[in-house]
C-alpha positions as CSV (number, residue, x, y, z in Angstrom):
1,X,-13.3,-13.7,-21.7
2,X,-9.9,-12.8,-23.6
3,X,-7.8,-10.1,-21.7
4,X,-4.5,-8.6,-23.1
5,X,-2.2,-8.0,-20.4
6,X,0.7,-5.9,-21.1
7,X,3.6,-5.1,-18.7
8,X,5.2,-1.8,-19.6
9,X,8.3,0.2,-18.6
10,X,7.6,4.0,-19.2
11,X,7.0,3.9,-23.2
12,X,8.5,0.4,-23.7
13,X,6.3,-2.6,-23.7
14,X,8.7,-5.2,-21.4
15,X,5.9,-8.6,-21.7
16,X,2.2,-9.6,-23.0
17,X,0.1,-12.0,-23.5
18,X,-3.3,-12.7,-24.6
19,X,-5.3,-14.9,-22.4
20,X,-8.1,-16.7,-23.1
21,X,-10.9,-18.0,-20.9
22,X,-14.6,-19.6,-21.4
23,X,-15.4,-18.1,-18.1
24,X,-18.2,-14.8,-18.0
25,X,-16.3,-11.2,-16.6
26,X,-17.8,-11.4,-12.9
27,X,-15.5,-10.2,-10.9
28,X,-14.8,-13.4,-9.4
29,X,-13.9,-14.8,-12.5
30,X,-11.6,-12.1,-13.2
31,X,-10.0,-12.6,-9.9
32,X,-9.2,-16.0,-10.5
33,X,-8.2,-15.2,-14.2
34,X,-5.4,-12.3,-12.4
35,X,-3.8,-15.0,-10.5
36,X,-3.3,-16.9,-13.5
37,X,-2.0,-14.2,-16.5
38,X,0.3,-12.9,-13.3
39,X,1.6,-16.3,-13.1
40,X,2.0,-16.9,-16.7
41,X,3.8,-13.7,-17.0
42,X,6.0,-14.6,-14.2
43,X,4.7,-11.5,-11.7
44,X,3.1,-11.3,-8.6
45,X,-0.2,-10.5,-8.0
46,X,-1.5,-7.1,-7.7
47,X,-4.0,-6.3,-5.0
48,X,-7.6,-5.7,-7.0
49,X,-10.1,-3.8,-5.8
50,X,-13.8,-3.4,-7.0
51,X,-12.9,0.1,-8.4
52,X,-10.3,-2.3,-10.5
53,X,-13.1,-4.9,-12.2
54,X,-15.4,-1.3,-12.0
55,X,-13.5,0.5,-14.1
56,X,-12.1,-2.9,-16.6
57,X,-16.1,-3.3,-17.3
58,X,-16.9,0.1,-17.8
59,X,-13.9,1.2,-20.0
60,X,-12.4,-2.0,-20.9
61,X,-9.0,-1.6,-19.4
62,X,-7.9,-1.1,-16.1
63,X,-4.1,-0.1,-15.1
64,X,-2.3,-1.3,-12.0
65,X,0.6,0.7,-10.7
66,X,3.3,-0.2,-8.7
67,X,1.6,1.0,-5.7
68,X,-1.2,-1.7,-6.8
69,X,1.3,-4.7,-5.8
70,X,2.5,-5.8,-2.5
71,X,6.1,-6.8,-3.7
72,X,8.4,-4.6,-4.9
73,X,8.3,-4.5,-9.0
74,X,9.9,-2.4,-11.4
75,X,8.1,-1.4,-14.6
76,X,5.5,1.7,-14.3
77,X,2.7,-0.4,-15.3
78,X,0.2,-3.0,-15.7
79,X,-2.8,-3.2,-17.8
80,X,-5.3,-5.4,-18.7
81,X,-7.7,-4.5,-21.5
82,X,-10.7,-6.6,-22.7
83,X,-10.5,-7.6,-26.0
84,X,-13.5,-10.0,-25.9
85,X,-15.8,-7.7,-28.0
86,X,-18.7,-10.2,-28.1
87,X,-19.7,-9.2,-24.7
């Protein structure tokens, strides 16, 4: 899988990264894939539900808000998008 995540701050984007992984998109991969592009970016991890991965698989993105993270943070959001377009 190769997910773009982008950290952005009403229209400015603050921090990305593209993140590559030989891993399959099952949810529990992606999970476990989070953790690690939030740690690489320096963030905490946002809680991830199945309406999350649901939505990532269907439309290729999924946005986290604020709301979506246990710490305080300040941007307006986060997004991962799939840019693996083999699958």
């Amino acid at each position: 899988m190769k997910l773009w995540a982008k950290i952005v701050d009403g229209e400015h984007l603050r921090a990305n990264i593209i993140a590559r992984n030989a891993a399959p998109l099952t949810r529990e991969e992606y999970e476990a894939f989070l953790v690690e592009i939030c740690q690489r970016l320096d963030l905490s991890t946002p809680v991830s539900l199945a309406m999350h991965f649901n939505h990532l698989r269907r439309f290729n993105i999924v946005e986290y808000k604020p709301r979506d993270f246990i710490e305080p943070v300040d941007f307006t959001k986060f997004t991962i998008e799939n840019v693996d377009y083999d699958v």
